[in-house]
C-alpha distance (Angstrom), angle and dihedral (degrees) to the residues before:
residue distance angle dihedral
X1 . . .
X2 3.70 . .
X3 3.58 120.5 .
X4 3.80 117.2 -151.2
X5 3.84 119.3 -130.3
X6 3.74 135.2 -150.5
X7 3.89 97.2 -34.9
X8 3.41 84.5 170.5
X9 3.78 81.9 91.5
X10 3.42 95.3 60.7
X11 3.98 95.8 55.6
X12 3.66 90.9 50.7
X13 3.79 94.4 46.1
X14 3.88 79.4 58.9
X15 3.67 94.0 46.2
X16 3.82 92.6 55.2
X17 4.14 91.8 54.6
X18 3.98 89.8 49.1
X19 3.82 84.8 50.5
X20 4.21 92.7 49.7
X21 3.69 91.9 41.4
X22 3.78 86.6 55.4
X23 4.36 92.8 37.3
X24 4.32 89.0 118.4
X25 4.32 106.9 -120.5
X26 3.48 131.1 -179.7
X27 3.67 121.4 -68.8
X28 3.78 86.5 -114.3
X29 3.96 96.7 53.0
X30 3.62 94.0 38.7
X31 4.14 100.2 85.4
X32 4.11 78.7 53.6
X33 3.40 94.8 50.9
X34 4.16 107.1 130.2
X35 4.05 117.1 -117.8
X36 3.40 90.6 -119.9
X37 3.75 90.5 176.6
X38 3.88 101.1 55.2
X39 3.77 87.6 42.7
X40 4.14 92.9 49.8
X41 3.82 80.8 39.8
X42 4.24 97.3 55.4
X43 3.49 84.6 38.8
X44 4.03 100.2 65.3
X45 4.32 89.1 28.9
X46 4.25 81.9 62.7
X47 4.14 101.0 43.6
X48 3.87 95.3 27.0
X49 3.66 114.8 26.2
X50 3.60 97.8 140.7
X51 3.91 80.1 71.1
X52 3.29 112.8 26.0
X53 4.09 115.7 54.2
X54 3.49 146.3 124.9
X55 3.39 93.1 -35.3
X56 3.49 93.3 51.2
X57 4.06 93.3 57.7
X58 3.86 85.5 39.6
X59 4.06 85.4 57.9
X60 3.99 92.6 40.3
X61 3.89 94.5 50.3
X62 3.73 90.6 52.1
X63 3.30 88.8 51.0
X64 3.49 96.2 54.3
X65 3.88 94.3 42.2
X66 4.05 84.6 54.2
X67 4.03 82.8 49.0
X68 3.45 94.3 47.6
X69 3.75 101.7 41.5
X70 4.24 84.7 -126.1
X71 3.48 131.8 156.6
X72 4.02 103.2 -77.1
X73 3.51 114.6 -96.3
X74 3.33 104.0 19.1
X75 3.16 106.3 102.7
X76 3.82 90.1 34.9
X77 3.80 93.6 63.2
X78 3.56 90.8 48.8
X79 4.10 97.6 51.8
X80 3.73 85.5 42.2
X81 3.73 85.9 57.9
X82 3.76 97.3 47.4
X83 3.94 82.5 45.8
X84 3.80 89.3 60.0
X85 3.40 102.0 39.0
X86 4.07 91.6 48.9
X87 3.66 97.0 47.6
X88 3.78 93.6 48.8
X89 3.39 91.6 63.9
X90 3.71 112.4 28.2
X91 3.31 90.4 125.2
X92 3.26 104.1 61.4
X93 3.78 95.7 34.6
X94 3.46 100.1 51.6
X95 4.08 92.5 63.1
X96 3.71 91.7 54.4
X97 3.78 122.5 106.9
X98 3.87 116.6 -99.5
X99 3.69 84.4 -103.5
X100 3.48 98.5 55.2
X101 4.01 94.8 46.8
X102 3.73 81.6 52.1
X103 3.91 100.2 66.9
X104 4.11 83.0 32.7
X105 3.94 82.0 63.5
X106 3.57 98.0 45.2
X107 3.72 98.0 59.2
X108 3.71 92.0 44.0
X109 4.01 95.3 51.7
X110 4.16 79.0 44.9
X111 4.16 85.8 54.0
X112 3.56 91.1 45.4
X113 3.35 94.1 61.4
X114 3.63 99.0 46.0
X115 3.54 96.4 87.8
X116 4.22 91.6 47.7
X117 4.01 81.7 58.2
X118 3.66 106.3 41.3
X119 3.91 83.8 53.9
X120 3.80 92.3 52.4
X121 3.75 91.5 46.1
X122 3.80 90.4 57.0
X123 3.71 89.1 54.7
X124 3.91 87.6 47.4
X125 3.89 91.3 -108.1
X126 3.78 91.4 117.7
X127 4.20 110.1 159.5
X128 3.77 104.3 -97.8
X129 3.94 92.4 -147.3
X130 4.24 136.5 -4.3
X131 3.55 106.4 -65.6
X132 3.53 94.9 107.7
X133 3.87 83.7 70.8
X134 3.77 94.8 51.0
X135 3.62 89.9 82.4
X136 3.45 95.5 47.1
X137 4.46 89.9 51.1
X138 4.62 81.8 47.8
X139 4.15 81.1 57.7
X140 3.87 101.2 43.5
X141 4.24 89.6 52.9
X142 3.80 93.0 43.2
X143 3.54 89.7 47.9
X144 3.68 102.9 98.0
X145 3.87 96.2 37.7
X146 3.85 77.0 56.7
X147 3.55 97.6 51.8
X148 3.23 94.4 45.6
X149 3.50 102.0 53.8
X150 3.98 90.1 45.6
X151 3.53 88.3 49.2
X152 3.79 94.0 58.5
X153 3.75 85.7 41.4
X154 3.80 88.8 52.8
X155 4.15 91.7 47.7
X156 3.41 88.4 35.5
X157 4.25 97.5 61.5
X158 3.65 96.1 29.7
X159 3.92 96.3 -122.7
X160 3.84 107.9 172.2
């Protein structure tokens, strides 16, 4: 029987990406701004997935559409997504090379934010070019400075 270990990690792991996705930038640095949510999100879904899940991302995207003052849901459907697709094959992804995990990440950012665009393109908002993906390329370099500082985090706090 596993016994579940300072989770209270995990929640404030969380808390600190709602603060950086909040942190105010430039107007010209914003559209790069990482997801630092889906990434802290894919991070514990790959070492922990016995306790973080579907749920989880379900719980993290209404967080961020409560953060974000978006429509509800949205971004709830998309984490839960990401959840899905990063628990499904943990496995697999957690033997590839940094590199490897890195393009993984950028097409699952990209899917997260399918949803977010298909909604604005039935309200005739549709992007008019690729910057929507710039944030999603910020998130796939930062990704193993992310994991690795998680990763200590993780060690560090003994979360099992």
């Amino acid at each position: 029987m596993n016994v579940h270990r300072n989770g209270w990690a995990i929640i404030v792991s969380f808390g600190f990406a709602y603060l950086l996705t909040i942190i105010p930038l430039p107007q010209a640095a914003e559209l790069w701004r990482p997801d630092w949510i889906v990434l802290t999100l894919i991070y514990w879904c790959l070492v922990l997935p016995q306790r973080v899940g579907v749920f989880s991302g379900w719980l993290a995207g209404l967080g961020k559409d409560i953060l974000l003052a978006s429509l509800m849901g949205l971004y709830a459907l998309s984490l839960a997504i990401v959840a899905y697709i990063t628990i499904s094959s943990y496995k697999r992804l957690r033997v590839f090379p940094r590199i490897q995990q890195m393009m993984i990440i950028l097409f699952m950012i990209l899917a997260a934010q399918l949803p977010g665009i298909w909604f604005r393109g039935m309200l005739g908002q549709a992007p008019e070019d690729i910057s929507f993906a710039y944030s999603a390329f910020t998130s796939m370099l930062l990704w193993p400075l992310v994991y690795s500082i998680l990763h200590f985090y993780h060690q560090r706090c003994r979360v099992t």
